[in-house]
ROMIDREN-292600 format. One line per 3 residues: number of its first residue (from 1); their letters; for each residue x negated, y negated, z negated of N, C-alpha, C. Coordinates in Angstrom, 3 decimals. Example, Ala and Ser with C-alpha at 12.3 -4.5 7.8 and 13.67 -1.06 7.14 Angstrom:
<loros>
1) AS) -13.190 5.690 -7.800 -12.300 4.500 -7.800 -13.200 3.300 -7.800  -12.850 2.250 -7.080 -13.670 1.060 -7.140 -12.900 -0.030 -7.870
</loros>
This chain:
<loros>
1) XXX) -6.679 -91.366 -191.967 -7.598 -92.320 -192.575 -7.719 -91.976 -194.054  -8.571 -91.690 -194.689 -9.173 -91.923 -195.917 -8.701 -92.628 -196.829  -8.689 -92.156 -198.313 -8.752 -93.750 -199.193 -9.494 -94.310 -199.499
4) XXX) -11.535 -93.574 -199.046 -12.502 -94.140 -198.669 -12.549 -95.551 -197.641  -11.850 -94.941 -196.977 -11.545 -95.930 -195.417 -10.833 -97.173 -195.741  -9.862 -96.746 -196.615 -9.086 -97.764 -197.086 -9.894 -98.988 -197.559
7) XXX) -10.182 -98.200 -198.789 -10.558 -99.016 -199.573 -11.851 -100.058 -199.162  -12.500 -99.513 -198.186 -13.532 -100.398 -197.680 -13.105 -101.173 -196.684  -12.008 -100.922 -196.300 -10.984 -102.080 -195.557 -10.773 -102.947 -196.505
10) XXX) -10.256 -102.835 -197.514 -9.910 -103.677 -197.981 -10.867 -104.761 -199.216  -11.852 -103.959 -199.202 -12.928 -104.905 -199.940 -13.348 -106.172 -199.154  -13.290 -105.557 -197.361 -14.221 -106.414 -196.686 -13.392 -106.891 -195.450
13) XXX) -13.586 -107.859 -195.284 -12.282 -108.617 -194.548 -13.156 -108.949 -192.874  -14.109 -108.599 -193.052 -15.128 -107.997 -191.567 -14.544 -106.410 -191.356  -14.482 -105.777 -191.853 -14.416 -104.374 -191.643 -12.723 -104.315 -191.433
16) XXX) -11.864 -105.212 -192.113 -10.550 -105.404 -191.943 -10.200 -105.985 -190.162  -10.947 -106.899 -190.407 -10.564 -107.626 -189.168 -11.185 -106.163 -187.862  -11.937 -105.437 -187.933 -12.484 -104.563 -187.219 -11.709 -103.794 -186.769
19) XXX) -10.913 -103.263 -187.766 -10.188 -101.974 -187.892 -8.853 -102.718 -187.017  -8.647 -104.228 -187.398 -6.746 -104.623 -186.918 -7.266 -104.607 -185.405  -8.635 -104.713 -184.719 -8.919 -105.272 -183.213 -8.218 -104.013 -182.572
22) XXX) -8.540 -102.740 -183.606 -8.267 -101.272 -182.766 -6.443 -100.831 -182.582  -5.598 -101.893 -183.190 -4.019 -101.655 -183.044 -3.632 -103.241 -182.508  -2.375 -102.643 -181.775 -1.641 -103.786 -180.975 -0.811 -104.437 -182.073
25) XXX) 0.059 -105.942 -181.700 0.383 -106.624 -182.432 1.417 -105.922 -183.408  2.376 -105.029 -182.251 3.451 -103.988 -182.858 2.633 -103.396 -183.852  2.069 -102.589 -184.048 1.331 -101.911 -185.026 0.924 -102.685 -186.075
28) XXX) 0.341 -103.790 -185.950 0.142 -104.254 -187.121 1.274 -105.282 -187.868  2.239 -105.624 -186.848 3.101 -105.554 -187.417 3.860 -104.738 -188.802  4.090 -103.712 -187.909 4.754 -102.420 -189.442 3.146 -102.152 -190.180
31) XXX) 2.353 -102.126 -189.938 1.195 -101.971 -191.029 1.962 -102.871 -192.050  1.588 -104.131 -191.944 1.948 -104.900 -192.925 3.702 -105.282 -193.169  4.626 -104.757 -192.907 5.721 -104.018 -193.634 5.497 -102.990 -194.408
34) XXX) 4.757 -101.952 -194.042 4.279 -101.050 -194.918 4.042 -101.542 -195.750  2.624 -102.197 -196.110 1.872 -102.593 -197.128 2.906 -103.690 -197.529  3.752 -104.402 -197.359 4.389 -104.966 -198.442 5.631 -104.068 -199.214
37) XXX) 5.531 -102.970 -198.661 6.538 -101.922 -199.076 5.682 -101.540 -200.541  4.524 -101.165 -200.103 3.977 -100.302 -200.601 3.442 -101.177 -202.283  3.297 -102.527 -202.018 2.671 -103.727 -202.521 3.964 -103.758 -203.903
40) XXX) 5.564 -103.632 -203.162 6.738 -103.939 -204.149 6.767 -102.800 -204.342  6.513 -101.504 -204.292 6.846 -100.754 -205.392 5.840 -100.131 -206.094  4.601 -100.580 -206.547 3.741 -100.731 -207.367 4.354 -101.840 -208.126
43) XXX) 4.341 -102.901 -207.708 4.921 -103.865 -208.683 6.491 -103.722 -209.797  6.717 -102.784 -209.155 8.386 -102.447 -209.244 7.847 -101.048 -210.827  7.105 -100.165 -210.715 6.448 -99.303 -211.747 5.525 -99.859 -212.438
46) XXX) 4.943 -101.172 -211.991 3.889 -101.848 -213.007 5.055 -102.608 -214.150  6.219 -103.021 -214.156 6.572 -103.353 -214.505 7.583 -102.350 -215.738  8.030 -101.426 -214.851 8.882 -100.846 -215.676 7.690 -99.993 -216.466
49) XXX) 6.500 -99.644 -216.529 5.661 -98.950 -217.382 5.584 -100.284 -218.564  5.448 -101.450 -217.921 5.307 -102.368 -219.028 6.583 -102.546 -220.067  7.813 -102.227 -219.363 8.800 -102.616 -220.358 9.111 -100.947 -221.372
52) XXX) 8.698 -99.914 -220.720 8.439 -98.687 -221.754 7.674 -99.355 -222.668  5.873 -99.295 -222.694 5.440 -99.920 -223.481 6.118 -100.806 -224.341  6.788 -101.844 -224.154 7.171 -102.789 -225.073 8.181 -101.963 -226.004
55) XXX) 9.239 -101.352 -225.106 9.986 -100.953 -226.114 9.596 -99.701 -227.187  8.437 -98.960 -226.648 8.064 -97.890 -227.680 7.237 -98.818 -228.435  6.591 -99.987 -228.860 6.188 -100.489 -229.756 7.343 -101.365 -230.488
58) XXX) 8.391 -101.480 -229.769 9.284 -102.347 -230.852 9.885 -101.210 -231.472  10.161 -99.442 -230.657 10.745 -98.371 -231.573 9.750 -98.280 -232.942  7.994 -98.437 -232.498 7.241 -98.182 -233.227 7.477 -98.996 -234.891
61) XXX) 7.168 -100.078 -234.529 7.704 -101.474 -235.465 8.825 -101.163 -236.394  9.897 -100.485 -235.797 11.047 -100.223 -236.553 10.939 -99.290 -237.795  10.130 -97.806 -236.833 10.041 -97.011 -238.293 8.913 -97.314 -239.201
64) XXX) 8.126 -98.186 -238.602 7.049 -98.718 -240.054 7.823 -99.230 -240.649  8.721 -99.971 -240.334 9.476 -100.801 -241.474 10.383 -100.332 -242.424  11.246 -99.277 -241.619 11.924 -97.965 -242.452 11.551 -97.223 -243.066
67) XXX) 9.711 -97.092 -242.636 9.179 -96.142 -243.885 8.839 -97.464 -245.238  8.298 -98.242 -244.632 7.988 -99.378 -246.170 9.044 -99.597 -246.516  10.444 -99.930 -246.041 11.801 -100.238 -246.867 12.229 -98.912 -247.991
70) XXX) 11.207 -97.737 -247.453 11.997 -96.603 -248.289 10.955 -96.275 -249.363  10.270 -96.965 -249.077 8.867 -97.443 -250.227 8.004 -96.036 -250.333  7.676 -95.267 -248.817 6.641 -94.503 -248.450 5.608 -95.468 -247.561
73) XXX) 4.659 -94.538 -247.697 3.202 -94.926 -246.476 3.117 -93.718 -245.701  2.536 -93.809 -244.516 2.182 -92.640 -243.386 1.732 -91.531 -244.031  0.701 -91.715 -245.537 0.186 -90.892 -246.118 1.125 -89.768 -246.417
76) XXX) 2.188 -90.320 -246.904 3.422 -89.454 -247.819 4.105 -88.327 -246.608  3.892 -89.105 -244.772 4.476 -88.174 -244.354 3.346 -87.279 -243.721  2.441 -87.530 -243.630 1.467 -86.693 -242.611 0.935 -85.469 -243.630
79) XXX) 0.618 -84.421 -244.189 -0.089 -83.530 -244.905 -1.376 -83.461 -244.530  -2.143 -83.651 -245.360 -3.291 -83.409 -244.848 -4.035 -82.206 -244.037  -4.621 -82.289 -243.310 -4.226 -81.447 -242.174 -5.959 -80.635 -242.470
82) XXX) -6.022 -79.302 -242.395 -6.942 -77.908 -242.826 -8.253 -78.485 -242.593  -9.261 -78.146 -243.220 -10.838 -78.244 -242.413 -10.831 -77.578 -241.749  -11.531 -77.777 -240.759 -11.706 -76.877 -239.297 -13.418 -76.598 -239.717
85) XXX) -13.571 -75.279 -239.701 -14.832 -74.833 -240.260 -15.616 -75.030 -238.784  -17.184 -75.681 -238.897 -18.020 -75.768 -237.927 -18.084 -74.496 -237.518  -18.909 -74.846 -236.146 -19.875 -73.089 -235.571 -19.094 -72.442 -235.364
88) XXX) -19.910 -71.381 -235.030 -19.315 -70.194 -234.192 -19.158 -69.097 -235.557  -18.564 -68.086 -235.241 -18.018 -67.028 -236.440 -19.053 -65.982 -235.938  -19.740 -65.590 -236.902 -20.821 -64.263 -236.973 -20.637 -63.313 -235.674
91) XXX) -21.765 -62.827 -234.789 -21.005 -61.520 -233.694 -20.528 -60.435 -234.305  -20.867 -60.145 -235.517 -20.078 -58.798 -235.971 -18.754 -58.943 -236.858  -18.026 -59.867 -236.884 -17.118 -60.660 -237.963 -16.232 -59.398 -237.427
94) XXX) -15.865 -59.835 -235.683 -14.577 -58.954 -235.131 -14.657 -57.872 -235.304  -15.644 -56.779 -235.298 -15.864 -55.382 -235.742 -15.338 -54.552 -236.416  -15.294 -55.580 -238.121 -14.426 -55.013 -238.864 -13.359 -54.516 -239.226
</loros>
């Protein structure tokens, strides 16, 4: 099955009910063990991506504050970084 297939299973609860007429109770049974398998560990990585996030913005938070306690700005650490010349370079440049 598709994740085309899927997914239009699961938009439409006619096309759902269609698809459960074609498996016995056993079957849809573990279908939906599956899908609550499948349901908790999305939830289980939605979460821990959220608590990365949090903590790389509270790491973030920290060194802004360590750079203003040391009485720099981002400016002082970043160098300003080259012009990048437009366009393309002449066809005979490499020649030389």
């Amino acid at each position: 099955m598709s994740s085309e297939s899927l997914e239009r299973i699961a938009r439409n609860k006619n096309v759902a009910r269609a698809a459960a007429r074609q498996l016995s109770m056993e079957q849809l049974h573990k279908l939906s063990e599956v899908i609550g398998e499948v349901i908790e560990q999305k939830q289980q990585e939605e979460q821990q991506r959220h608590e990365e996030e949090a903590m790389k913005e509270r790491k973030l938070a920290e060194i802004r504050e360590a750079i203003t306690d040391a009485g720099l700005s981002l400016d002082d650490l970043v160098p300003e970084q080259p012009k990048r010349r437009r366009g393309r370079p002449p066809k005979n440049a490499s020649q030389s």
